[in-house]
PDB file of N, CA, C and O in Angstrom:
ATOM      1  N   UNK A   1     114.534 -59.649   3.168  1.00  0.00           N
ATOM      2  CA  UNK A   1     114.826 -58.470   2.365  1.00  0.00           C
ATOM      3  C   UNK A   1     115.985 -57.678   2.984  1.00  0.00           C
ATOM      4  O   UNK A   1     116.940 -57.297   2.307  1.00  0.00           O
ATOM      5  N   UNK A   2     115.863 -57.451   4.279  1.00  0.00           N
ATOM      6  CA  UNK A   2     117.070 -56.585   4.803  1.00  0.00           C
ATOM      7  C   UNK A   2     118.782 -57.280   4.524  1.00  0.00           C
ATOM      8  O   UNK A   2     119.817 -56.700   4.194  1.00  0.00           O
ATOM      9  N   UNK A   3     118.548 -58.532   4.779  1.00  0.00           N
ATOM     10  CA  UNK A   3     119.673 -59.893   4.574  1.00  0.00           C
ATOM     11  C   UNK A   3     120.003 -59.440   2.973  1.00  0.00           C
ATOM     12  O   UNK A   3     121.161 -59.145   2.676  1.00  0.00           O
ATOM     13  N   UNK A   4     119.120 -59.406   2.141  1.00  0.00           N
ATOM     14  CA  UNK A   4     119.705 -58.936   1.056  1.00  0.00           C
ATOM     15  C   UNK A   4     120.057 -58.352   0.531  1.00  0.00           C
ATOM     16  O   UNK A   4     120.703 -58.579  -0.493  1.00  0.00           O
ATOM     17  N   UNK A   5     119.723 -57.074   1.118  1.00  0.00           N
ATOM     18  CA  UNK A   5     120.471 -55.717   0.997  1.00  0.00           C
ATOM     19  C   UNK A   5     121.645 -55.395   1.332  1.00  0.00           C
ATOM     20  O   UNK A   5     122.472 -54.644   0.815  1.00  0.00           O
ATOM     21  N   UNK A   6     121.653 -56.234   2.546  1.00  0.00           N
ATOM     22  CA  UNK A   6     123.084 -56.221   3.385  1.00  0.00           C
ATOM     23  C   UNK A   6     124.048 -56.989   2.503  1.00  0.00           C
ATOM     24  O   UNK A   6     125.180 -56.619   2.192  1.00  0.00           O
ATOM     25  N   UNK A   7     123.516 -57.972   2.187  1.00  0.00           N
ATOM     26  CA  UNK A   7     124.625 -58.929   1.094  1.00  0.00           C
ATOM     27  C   UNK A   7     125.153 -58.136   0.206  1.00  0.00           C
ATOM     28  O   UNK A   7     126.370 -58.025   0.060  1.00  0.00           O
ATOM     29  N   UNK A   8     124.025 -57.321  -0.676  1.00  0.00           N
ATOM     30  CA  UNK A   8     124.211 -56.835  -2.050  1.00  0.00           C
ATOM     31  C   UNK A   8     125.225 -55.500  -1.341  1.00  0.00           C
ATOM     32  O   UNK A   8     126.291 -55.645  -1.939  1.00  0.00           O
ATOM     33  N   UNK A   9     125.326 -54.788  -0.767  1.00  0.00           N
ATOM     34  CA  UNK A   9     125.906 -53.326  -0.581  1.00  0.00           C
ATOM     35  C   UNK A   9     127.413 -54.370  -0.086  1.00  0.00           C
ATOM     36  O   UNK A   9     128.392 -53.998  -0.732  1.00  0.00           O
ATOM     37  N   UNK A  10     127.711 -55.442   0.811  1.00  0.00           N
ATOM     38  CA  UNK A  10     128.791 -56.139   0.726  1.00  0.00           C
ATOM     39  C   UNK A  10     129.512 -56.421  -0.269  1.00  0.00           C
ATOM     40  O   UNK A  10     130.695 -56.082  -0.298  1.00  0.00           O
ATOM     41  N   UNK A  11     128.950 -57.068  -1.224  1.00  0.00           N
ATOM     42  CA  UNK A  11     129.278 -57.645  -2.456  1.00  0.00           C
ATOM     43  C   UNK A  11     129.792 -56.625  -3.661  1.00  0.00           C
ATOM     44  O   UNK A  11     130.610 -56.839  -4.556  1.00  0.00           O
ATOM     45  N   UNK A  12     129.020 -55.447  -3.360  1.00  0.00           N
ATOM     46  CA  UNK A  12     129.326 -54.182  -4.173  1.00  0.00           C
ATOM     47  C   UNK A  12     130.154 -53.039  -3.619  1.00  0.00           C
ATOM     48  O   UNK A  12     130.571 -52.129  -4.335  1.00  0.00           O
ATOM     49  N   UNK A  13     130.361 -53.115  -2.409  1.00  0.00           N
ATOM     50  CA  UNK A  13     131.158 -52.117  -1.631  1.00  0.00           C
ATOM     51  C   UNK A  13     132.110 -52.832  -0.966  1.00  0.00           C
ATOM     52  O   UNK A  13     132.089 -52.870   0.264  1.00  0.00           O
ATOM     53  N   UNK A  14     133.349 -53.685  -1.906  1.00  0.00           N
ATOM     54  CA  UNK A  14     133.994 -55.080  -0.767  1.00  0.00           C
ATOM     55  C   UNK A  14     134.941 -53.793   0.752  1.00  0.00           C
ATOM     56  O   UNK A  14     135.147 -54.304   1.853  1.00  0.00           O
ATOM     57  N   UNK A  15     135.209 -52.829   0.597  1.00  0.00           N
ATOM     58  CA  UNK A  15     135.728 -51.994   1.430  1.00  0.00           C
ATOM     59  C   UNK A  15     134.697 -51.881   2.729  1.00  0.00           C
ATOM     60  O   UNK A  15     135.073 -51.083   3.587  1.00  0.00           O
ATOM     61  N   UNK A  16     133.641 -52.465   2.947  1.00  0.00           N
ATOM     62  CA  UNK A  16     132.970 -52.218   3.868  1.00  0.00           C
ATOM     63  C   UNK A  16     133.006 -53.440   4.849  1.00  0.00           C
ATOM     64  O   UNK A  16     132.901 -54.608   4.476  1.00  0.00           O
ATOM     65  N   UNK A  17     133.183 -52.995   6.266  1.00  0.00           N
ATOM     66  CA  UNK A  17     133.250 -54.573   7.055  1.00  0.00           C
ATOM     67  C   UNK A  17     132.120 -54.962   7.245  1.00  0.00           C
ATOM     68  O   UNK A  17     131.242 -54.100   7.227  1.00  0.00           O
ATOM     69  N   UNK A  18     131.761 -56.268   7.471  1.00  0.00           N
ATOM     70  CA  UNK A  18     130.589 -56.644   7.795  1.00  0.00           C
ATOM     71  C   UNK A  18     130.136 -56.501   8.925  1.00  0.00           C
ATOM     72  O   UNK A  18     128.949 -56.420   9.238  1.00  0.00           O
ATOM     73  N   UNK A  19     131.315 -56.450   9.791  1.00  0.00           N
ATOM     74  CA  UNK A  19     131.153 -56.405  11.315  1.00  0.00           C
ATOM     75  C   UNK A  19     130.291 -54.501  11.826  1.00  0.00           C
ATOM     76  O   UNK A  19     129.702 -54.169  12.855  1.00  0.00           O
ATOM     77  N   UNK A  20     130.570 -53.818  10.745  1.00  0.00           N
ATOM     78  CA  UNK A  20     129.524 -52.526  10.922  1.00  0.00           C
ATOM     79  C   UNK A  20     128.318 -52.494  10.416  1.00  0.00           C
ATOM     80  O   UNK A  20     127.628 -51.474  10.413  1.00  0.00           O
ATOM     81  N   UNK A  21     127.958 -53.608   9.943  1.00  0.00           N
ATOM     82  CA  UNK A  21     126.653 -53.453   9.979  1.00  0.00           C
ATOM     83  C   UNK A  21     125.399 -54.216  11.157  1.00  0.00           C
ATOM     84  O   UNK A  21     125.722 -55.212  11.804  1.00  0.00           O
ATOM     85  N   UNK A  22     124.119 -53.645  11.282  1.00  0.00           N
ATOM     86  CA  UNK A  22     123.288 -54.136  12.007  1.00  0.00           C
ATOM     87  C   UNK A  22     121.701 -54.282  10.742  1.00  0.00           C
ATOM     88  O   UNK A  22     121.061 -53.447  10.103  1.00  0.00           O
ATOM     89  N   UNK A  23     121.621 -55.818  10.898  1.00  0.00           N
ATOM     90  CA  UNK A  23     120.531 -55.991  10.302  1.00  0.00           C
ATOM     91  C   UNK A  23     119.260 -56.073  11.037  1.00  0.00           C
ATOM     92  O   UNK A  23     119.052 -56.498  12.173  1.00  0.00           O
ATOM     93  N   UNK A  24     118.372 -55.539  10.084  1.00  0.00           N
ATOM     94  CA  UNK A  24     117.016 -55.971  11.295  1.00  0.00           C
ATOM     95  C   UNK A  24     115.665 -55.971  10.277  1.00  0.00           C
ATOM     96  O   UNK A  24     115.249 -54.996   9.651  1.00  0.00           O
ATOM     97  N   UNK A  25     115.106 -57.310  10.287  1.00  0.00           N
ATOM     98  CA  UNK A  25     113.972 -57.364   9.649  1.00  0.00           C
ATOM     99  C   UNK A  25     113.094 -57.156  10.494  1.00  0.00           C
ATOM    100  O   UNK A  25     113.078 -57.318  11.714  1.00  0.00           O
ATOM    101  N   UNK A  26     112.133 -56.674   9.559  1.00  0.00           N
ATOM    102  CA  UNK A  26     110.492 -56.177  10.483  1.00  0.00           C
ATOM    103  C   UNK A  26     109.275 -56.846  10.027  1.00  0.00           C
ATOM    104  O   UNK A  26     108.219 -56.830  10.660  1.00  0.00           O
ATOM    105  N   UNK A  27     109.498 -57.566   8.661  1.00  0.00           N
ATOM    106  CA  UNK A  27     108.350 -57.924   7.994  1.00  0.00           C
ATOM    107  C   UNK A  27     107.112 -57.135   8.274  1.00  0.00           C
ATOM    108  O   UNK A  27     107.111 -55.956   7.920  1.00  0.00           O
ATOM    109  N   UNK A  28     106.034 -57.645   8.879  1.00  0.00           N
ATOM    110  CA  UNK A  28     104.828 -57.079   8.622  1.00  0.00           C
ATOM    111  C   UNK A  28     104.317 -56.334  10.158  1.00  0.00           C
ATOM    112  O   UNK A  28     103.148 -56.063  10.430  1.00  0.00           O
ATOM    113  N   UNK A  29     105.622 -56.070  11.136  1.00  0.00           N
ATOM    114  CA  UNK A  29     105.227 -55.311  12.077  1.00  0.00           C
ATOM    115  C   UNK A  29     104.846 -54.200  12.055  1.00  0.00           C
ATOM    116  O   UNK A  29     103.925 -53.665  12.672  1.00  0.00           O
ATOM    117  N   UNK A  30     105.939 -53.597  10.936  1.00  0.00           N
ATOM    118  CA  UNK A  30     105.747 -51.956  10.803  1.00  0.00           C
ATOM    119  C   UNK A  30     105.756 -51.776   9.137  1.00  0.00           C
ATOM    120  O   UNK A  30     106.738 -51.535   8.434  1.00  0.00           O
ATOM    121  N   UNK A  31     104.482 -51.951   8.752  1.00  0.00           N
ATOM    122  CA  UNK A  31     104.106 -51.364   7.553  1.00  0.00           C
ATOM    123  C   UNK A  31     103.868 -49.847   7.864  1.00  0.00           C
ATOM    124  O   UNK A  31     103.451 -49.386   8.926  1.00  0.00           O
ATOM    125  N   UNK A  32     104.285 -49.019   6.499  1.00  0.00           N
ATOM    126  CA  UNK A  32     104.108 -48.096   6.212  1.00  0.00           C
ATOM    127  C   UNK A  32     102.695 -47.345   5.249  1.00  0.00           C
ATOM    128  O   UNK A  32     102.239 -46.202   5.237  1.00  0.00           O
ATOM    129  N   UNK A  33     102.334 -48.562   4.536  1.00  0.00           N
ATOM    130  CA  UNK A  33     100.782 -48.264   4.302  1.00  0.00           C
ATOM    131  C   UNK A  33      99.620 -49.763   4.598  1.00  0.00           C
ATOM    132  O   UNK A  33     100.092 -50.828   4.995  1.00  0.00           O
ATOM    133  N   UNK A  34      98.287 -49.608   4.358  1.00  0.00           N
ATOM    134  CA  UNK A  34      97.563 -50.637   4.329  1.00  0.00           C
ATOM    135  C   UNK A  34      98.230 -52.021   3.847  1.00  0.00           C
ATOM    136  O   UNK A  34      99.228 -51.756   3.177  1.00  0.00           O
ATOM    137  N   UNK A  35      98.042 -53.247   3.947  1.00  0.00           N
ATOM    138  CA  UNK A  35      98.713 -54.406   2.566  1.00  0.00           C
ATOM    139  C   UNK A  35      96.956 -54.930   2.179  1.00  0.00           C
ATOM    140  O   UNK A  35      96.817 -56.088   1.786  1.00  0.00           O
ATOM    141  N   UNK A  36      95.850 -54.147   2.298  1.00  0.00           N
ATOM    142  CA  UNK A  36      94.862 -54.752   1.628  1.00  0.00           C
ATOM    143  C   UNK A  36      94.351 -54.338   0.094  1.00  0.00           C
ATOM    144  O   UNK A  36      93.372 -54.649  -0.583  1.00  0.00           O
ATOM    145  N   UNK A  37      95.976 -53.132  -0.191  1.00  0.00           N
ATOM    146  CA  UNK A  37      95.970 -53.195  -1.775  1.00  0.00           C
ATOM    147  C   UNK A  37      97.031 -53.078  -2.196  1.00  0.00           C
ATOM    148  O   UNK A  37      98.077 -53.003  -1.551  1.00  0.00           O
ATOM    149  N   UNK A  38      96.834 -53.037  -3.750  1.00  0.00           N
ATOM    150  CA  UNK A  38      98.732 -53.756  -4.158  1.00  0.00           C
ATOM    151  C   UNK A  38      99.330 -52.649  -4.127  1.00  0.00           C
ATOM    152  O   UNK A  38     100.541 -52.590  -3.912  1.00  0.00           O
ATOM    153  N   UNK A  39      98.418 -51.348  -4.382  1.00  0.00           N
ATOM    154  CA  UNK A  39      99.742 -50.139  -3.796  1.00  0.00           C
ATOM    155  C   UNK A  39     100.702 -50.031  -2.549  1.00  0.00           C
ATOM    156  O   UNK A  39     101.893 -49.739  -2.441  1.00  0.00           O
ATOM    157  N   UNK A  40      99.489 -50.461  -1.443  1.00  0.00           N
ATOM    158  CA  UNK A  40     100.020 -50.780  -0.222  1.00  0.00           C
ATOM    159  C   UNK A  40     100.962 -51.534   0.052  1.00  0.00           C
ATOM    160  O   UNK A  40     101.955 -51.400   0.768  1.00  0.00           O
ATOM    161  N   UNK A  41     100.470 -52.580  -0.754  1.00  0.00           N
ATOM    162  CA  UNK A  41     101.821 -53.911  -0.801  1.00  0.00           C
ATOM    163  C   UNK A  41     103.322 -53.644  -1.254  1.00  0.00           C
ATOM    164  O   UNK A  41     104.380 -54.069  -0.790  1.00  0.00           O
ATOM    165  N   UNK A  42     103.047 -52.782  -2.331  1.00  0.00           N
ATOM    166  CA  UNK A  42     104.360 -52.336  -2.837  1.00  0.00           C
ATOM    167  C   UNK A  42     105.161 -51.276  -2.262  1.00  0.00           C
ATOM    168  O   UNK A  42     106.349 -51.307  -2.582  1.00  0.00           O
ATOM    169  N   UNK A  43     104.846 -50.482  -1.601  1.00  0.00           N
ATOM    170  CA  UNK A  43     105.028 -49.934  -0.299  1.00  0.00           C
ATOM    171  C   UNK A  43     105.742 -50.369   0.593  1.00  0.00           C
ATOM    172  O   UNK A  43     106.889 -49.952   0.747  1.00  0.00           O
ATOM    173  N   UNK A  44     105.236 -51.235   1.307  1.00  0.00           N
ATOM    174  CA  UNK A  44     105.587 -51.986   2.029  1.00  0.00           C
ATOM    175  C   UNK A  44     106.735 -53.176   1.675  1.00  0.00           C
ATOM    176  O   UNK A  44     107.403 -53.714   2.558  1.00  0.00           O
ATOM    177  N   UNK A  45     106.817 -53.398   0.690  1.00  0.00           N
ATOM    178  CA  UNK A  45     107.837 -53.852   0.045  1.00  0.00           C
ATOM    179  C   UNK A  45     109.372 -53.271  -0.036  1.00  0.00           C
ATOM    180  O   UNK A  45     109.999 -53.269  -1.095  1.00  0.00           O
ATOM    181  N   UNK A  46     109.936 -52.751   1.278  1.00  0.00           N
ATOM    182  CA  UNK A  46     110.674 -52.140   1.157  1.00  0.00           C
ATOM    183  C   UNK A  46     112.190 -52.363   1.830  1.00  0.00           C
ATOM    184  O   UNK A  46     112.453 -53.522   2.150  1.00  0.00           O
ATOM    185  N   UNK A  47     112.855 -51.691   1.987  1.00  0.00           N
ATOM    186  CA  UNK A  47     114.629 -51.421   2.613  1.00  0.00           C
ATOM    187  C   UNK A  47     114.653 -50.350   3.024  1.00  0.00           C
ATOM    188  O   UNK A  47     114.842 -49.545   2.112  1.00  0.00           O
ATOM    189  N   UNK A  48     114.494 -49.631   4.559  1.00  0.00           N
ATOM    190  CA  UNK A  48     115.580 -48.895   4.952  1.00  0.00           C
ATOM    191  C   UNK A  48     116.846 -48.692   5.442  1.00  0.00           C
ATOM    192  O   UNK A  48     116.996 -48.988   6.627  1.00  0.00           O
ATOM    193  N   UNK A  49     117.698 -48.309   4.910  1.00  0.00           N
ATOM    194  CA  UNK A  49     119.021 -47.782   5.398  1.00  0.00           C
ATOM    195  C   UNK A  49     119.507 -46.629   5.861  1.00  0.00           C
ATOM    196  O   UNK A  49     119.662 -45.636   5.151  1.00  0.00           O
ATOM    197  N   UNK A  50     119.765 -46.686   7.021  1.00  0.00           N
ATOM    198  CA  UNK A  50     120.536 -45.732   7.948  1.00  0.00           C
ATOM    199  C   UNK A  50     121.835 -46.045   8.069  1.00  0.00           C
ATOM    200  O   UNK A  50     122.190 -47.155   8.465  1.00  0.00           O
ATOM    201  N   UNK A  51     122.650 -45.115   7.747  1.00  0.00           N
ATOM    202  CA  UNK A  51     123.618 -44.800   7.442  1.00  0.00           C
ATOM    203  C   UNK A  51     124.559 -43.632   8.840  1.00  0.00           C
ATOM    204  O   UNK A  51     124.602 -42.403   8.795  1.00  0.00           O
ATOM    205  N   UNK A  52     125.156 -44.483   9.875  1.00  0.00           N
ATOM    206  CA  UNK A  52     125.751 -44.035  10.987  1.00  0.00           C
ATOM    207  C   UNK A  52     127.291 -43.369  10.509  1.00  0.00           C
ATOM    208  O   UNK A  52     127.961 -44.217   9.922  1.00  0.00           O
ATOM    209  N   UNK A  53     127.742 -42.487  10.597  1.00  0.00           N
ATOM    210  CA  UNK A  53     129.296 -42.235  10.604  1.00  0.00           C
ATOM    211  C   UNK A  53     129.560 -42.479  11.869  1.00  0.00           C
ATOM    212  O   UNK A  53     128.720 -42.393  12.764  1.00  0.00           O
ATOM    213  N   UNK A  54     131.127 -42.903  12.074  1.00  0.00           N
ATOM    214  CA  UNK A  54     131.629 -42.935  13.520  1.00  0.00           C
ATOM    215  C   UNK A  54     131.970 -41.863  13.544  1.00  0.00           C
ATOM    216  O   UNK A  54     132.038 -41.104  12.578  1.00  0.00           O
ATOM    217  N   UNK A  55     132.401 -41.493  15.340  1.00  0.00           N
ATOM    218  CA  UNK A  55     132.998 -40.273  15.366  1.00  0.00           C
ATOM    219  C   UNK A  55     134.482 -41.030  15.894  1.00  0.00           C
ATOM    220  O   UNK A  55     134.706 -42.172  16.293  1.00  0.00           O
ATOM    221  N   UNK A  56     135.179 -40.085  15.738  1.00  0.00           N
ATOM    222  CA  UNK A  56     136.628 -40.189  15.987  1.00  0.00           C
ATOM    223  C   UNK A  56     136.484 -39.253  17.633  1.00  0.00           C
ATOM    224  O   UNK A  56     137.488 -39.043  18.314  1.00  0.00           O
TER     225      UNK A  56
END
């Protein structure tokens, strides 16, 4: 999921280098709710992005 996010914001933002980004999957280390229901699941079904500016 993170791999694809990263692709898709590439593919849609071609001005962005690839070389600034850092990917990192977590799968099922760090859920954010239970996965023993489908709310949970969908939840957990997710992408965060952090968004660094450089400084000059």
């Amino acid at each position: 999921r993170a791999l694809a996010a990263k692709n898709y914001v590439l593919k849609n933002f071609p001005g962005i280098s690839p070389n600034r980004f850092q990917t990192i999957g977590r799968g099922s280390s760090n859920p954010v709710a239970p996965n023993e229901t489908e709310g949970g699941r969908q939840l957990n079904r997710r992408t965060d992005i952090k968004v660094v500016l450089a400084t000059q």
